[in-house]
N, C-alpha and C positions, 0 to 999 in steps of 0.2 A: 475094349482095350484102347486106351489114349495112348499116341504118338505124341513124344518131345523130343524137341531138335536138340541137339548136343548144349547148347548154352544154358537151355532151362534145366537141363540132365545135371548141369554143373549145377543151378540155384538150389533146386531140390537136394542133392549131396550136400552142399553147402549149409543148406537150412538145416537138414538133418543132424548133421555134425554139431550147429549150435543150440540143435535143441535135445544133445546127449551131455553138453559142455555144461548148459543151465541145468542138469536133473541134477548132474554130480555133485558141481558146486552146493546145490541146497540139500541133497545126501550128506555133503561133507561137512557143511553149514549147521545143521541137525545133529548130525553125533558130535562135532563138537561142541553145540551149547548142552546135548544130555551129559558130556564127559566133565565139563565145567560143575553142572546142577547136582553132578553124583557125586560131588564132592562135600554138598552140604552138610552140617551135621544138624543135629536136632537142635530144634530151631532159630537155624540161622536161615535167615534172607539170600545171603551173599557168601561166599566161601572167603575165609579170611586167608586160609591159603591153597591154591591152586595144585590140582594134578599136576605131576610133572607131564607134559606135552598135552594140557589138555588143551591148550588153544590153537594146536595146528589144523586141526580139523575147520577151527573157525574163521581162521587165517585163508585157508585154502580154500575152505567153502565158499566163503565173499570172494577170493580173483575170480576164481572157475564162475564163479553165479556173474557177477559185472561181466566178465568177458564173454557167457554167454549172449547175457542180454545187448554187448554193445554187437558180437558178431550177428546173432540174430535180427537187430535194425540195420546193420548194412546188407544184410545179406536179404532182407525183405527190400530196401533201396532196390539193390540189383534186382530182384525179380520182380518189379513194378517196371521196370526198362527194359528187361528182357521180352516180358509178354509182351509191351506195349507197344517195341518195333518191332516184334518176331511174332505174332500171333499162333504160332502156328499148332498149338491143341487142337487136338479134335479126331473125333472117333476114327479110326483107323477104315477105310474102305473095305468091304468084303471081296476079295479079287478070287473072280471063279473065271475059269475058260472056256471061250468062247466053244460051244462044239463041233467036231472034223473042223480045227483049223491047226495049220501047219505050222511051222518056226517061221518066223520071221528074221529075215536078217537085213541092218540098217547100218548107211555107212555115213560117217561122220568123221566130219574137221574139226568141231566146235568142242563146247563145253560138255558135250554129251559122252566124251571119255572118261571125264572125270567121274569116279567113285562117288564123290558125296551129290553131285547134280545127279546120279543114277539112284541112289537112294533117296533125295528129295522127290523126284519121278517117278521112282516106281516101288519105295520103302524099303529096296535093296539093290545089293550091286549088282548086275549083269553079265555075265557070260562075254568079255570083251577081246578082240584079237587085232594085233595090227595088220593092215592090208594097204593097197594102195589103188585107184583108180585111173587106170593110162588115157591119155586121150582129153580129158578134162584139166582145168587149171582152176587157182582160187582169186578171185577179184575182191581188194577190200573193199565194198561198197558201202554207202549211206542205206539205210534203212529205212523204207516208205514204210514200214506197219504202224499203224494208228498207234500199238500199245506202247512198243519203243520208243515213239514220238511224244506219250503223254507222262513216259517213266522219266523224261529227263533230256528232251531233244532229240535231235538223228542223228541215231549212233550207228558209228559204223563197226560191221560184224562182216567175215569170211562168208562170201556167196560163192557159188561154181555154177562157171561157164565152160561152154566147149571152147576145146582149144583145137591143138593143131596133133597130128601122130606121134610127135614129140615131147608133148605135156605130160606129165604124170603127177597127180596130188596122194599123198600119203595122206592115211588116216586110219583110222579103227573102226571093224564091224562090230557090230553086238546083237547077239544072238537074244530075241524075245520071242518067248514059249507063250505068249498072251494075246488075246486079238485086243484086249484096254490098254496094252502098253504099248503098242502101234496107236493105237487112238492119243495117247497120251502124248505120244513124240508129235504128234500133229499139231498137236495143240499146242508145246511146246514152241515148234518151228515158228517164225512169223509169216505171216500173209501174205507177203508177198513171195513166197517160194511155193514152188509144189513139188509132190514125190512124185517119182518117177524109177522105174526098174532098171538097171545096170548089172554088166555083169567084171566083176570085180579081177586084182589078176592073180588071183588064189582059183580064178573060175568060178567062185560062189557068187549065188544071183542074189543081187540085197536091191533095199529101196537106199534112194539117197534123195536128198532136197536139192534143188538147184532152182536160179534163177527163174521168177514165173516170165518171164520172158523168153525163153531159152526154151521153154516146152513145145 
């Protein structure tokens, strides 16, 4: 089974659509030149006088058939740009669990609440709650990871550091039932953070990333 991202979801609808637009047109295009021809009489070439509405079928034939064919080349346009900055086809991972492993629970500041970064990650959304972590705070820091660095310079992204008894960072757990979707959020994380276990103040024990300095 092939995963597509929402855009190619839209090319594919799109392409579909103009390739029901083109049948009709030449459907409509065909029984109007039969409704014109069934007019002949014996042996004439040409009908000297016309059905009454025999030519709407041919009228309408031709928009529907052009407009297929012009939305089909732009909608082929878009999906030569869509694949070519979104590659993202390809067989769907077989996701089996890992065996006797537990929930995992992971708490984050970042893009990891969002819905659609949950489904680019793990093909679905996640089980997510808001919580908050006392005692830590969030520093906007530059970013040493080599891949940030090579995606577009040192960007800066939310890291966490200890703070003082008075800190508190808000953010969201998310409950994975997976030991590949802890592998996943690793990978995700950049390199210069590490996980590390915390215990949150709902009381739930999660892992959270913080500064690899701070370890």
């Amino acid at each position: 089974m092939h995963r597509l991202s929402p855009a190619q979801r839209w090319v594919v609808a799109l392409g579909t659509f103009a390739v029901v637009l083109l049948v009709v047109g030449v459907v409509g295009l065909v029984v109007g030149l039969s409704n014109r021809y069934g007019c002949l009489g014996a042996g004439e070439s040409w009908p000297e006088e016309r059905c009454l509405g025999d030519d709407s079928g041919i009228v309408w034939g031709s928009v529907l058939g052009i407009a297929g064919l012009l939305h089909l080349g732009l909608t082929g346009l878009a999906g030569a740009i869509v694949w070519t900055a979104a590659p993202t086809i390809a067989p769907g991972r077989l996701r089996r669990p890992a065996p006797n492993v537990g929930v995992n629970v992971v708490f984050t500041v970042g893009t990891l609440r969002q819905p659609e970064v949950q489904d680019a990650l793990f093909g679905d959304p996640v089980p997510t709650a808001e919580d908050a972590l006392a005692g830590w705070r969030v520093d906007d820091a530059t970013s040493t990871d080599p891949d940030v660095i090579r995606a577009g310079g040192p960007g800066r992204r939310p890291s966490l550091r200890r703070g003082t008894s008075e800190d508190r960072v808000e953010g969201a757990a998310l409950t994975l039932g997976y030991e590949w979707q802890l592998r996943d959020v690793d990978d995700h994380e950049p390199v210069d953070h590490q996980r590390i276990e915390v215990t949150l103040e709902s009381g739930t024990r999660a892992w959270v990333y913080v500064a690899a300095d701070e370890v």
